[in-house]
N, C-alpha and C positions, 0 to 999 in steps of 0.2 A: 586561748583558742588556737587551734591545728592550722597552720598553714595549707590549702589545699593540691599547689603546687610548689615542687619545692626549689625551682629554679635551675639553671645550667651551671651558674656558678660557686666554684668550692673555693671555701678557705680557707686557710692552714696558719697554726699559729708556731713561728718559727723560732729560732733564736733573736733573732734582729728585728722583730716584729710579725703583722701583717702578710699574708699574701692571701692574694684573691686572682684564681686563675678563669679566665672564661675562653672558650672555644670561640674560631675567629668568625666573625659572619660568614657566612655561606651567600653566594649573586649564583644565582643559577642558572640566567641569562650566559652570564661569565663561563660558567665552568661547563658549559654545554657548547657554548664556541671553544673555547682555550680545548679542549676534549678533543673535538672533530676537527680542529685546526693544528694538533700532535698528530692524527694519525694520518695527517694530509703531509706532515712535516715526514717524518720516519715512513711515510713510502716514499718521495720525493730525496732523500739520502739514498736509501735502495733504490733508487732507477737511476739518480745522477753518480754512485758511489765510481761505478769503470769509467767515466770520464776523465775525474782526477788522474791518473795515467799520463793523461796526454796532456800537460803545459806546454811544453814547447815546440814549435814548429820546425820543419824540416831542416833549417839551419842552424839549429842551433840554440837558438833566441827565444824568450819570451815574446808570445801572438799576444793580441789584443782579446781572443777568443780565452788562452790562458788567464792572462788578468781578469777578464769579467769573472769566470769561473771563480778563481780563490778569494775575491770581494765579495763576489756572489755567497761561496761556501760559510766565507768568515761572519758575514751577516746573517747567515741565516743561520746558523752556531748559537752565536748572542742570544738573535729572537728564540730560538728552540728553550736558550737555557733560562730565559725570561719568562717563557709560560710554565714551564715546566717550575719553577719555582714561585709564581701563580697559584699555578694551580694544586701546587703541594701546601699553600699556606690556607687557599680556602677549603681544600678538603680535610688536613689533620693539623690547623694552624693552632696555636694557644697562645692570648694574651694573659700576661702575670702586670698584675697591678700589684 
């Protein structure tokens, strides 16, 4: 008898055995925030991008205005490079069993 559907996953028979590769789950919830929360990220670089310029204040010295800034930048860096690699694993991710 035909199987009628023939499922997402393939498998390949290698030298060392087995493999069975399946595409990663998809959260749609997820990727529809992570989505509109990138292009909230990437305009918010382009509008705070000409502030970097300015760390330090008129004499010289690192402001407290500078420090929030590049703590500010650094984390928000991280978080960028955390969705974005989110969101690359549930749009074209592949698990290999």
């Amino acid at each position: 008898m035909e199987r009628p559907y023939g499922g997402i996953a393939t498998h390949y028979e290698t030298p060392t055995g087995y493999s069975i590769i399946v595409p990663a789950k998809k959260h749609l919830p997820i990727i529809i925030i992570f989505s509109l929360w990138l292009l909230g990220w990437i305009q918010s670089i382009i509008f705070f991008a000409p502030t970097l310029e300015n760390f330090y204040d008129t004499t010289g010295g690192l402001s407290f205005d500078g420090i929030f800034i590049i703590v500010w930048w650094i984390s928000s860096m991280a978080a960028g490079l955390f969705v974005i690699k989110t969101l690359t694993w549930y749009l074209i991710g592949k698990e290999i069993i």
